[in-house]
C-alpha positions in Angstrom: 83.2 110.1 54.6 87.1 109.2 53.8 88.7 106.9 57.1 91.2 109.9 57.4 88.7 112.3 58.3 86.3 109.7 60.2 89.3 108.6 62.1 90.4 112.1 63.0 87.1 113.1 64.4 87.0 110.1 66.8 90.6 111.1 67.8 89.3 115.3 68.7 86.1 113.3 70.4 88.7 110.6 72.4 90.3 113.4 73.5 87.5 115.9 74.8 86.4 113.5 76.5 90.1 112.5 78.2 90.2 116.4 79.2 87.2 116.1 81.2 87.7 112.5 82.5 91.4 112.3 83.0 91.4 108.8 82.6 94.7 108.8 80.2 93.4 105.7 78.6 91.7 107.8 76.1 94.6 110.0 75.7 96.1 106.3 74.2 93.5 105.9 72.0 93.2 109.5 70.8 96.6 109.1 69.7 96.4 105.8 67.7 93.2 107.5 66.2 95.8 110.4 65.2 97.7 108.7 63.8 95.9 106.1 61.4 93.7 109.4 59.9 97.8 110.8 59.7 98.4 107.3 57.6 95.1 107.6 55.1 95.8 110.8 54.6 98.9 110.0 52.7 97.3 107.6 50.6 97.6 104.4 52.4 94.6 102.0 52.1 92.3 101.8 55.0 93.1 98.7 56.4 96.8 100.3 56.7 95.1 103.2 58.8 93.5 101.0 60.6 96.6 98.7 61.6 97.7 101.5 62.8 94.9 102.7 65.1 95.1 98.6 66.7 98.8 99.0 67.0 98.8 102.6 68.1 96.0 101.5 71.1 98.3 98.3 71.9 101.3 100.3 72.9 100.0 103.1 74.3 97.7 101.8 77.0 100.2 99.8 78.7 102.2 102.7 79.1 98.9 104.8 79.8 98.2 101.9 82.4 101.8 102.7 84.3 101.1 106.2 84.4 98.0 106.5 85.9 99.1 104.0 88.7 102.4 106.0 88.9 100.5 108.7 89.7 97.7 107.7 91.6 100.5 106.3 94.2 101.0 108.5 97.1 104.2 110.2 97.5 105.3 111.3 100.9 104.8 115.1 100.0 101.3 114.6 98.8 100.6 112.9 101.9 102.0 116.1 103.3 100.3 118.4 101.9 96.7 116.1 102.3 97.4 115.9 105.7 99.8 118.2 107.6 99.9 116.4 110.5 101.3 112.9 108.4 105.1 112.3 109.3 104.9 114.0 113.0 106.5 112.0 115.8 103.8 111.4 118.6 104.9 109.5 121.9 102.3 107.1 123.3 101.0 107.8 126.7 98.8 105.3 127.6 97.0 102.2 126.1 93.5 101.0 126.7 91.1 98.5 124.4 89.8 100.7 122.2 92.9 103.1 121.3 95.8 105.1 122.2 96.4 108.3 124.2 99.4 110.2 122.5 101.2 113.6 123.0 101.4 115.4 120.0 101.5 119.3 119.7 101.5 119.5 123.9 98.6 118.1 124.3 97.0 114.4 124.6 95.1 113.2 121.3 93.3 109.7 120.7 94.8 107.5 118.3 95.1 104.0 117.0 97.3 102.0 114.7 96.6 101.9 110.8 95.3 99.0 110.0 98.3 97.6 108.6 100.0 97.7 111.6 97.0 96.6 114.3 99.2 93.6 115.2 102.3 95.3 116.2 102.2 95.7 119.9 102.9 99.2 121.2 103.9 99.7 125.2 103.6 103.2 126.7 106.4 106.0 125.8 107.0 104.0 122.6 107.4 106.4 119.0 105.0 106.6 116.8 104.4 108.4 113.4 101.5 110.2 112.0 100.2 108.6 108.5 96.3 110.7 108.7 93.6 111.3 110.5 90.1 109.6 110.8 87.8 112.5 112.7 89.9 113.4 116.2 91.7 110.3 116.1 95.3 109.9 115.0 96.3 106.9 112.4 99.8 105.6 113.4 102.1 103.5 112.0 105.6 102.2 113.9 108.0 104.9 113.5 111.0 102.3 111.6 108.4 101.8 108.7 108.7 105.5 107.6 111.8 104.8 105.1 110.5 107.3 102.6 110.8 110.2 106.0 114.5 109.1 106.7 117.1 106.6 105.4 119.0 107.0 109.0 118.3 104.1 110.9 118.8 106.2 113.9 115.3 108.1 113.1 112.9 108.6 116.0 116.0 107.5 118.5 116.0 110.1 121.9 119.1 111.5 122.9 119.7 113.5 125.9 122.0 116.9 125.8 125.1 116.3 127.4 126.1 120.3 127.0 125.3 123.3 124.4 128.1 125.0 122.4 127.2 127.9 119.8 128.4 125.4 116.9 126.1 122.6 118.0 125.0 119.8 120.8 127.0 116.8 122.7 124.4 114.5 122.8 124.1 110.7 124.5 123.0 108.0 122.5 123.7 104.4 122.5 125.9 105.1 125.5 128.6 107.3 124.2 128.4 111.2 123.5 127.8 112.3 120.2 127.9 115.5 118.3 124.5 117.0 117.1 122.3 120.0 116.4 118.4 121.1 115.9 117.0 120.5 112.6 116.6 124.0 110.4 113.3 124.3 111.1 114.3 124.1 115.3 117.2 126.4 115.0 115.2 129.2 117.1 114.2 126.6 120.0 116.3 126.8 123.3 117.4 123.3 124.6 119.7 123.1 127.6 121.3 120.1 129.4 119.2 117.8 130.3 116.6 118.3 127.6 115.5 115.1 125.5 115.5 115.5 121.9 114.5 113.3 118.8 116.9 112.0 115.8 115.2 112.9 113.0 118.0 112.8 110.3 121.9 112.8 110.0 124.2 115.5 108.4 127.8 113.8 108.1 128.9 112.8 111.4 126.4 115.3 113.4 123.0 114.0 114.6 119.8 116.2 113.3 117.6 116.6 116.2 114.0 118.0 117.2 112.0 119.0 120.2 110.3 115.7 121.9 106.9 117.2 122.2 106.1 118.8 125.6 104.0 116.7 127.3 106.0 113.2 126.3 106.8 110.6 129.0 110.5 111.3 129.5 113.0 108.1 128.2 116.4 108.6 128.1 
């Protein structure tokens, strides 16, 4: 059997067997085998075919390598759509030794911190955000380590409605009245004065806010 045709079957079986594996490693070598049978068929000599294959396979599983990490890295919409509770805002209720009471969706849920974070210390109305769920219990992580939800520093910040216009909110925060308004997906929620809501974004100079859930400690 000529090396062209031996190398080009190896290259269909490489890559039959990257279709049902996925591993993209094979992919790499199904293309190095592609393209030494590509180089005997022309006429080169075999070990010329075979150079090929050796530097085909060195520079394509590197870059193989990369993309399989790249992609096996959670992004914050897969997490979303894993988990559609990942990225909520909870408040934290009370603590005890073996976990958290939070509100979340107005009612109380169980939770603890991810492991990651075990040795932050939490105190009760303190923000936390969603990053899964282990059975009923919540896995939270310090709301100012979500950079990929918001690159506002002011996310997960309460403000407290000063008054209500039809084009938008006076709110307080950090001790001086700001402007403000609910984020799209609020827009049909009534607030009045009074009410507490949570920075969740910025839009120029106005404040994007969202309901605090129901049952939250109040903290101005």
């Amino acid at each position: 059997m000529e090396i062209g045709t031996l190398l080009a079957i190896l290259a269909a079986a490489a890559l039959a067997i990257e279709l049902s594996s996925m591993t993209f490693y094979l992919l790499a070598v199904a293309a190095a085998l592609a393209a030494g049978s590509v180089v005997a068929w022309i006429g080169a000599p075999a070990g010329w075919a075979l150079a090929t294959v050796a530097l085909g396979a060195v520079a394509g599983l590197p870059v193989a390598h990369r993309i399989r990490v790249r992609l096996a890295r959670p992004t914050p919409e897969s997490m979303q759509l894993a988990d559609p509770d990942a990225g909520h805002v909870v408040r934290v209720e009370s603590l005890a030794p073996d976990g958290l009471r939070v509100a979340y969706r107005d009612t109380s849920w169980t939770g603890h911190l991810a492991d990651e974070y075990r040795d932050i210390a939490v105190s009760a109305g303190d923000l936390l955000t969603i990053v899964g769920r282990e059975g009923n219990d919540l896995r939270l992580a310090p709301v100012a380590t979500q950079a990929a939800q918001s690159a506002d520093l002011d996310f997960g910040h309460l403000v407290r409605v000063e008054s209500v216009a039809p084009d938008g909110l006076r709110v307080t925060y950090r001790d001086r009245s700001q402007t403000g308004r609910l984020a799209h997906e609020y827009r049909e929620i009534t607030v009045s004065a009074g009410d507490l809501l949570t920075i969740v974004g910025r839009d120029g100079p106005d404040l994007l806010l969202a309901p605090v859930p129901a049952r939250a400690a109040a903290r101005p």
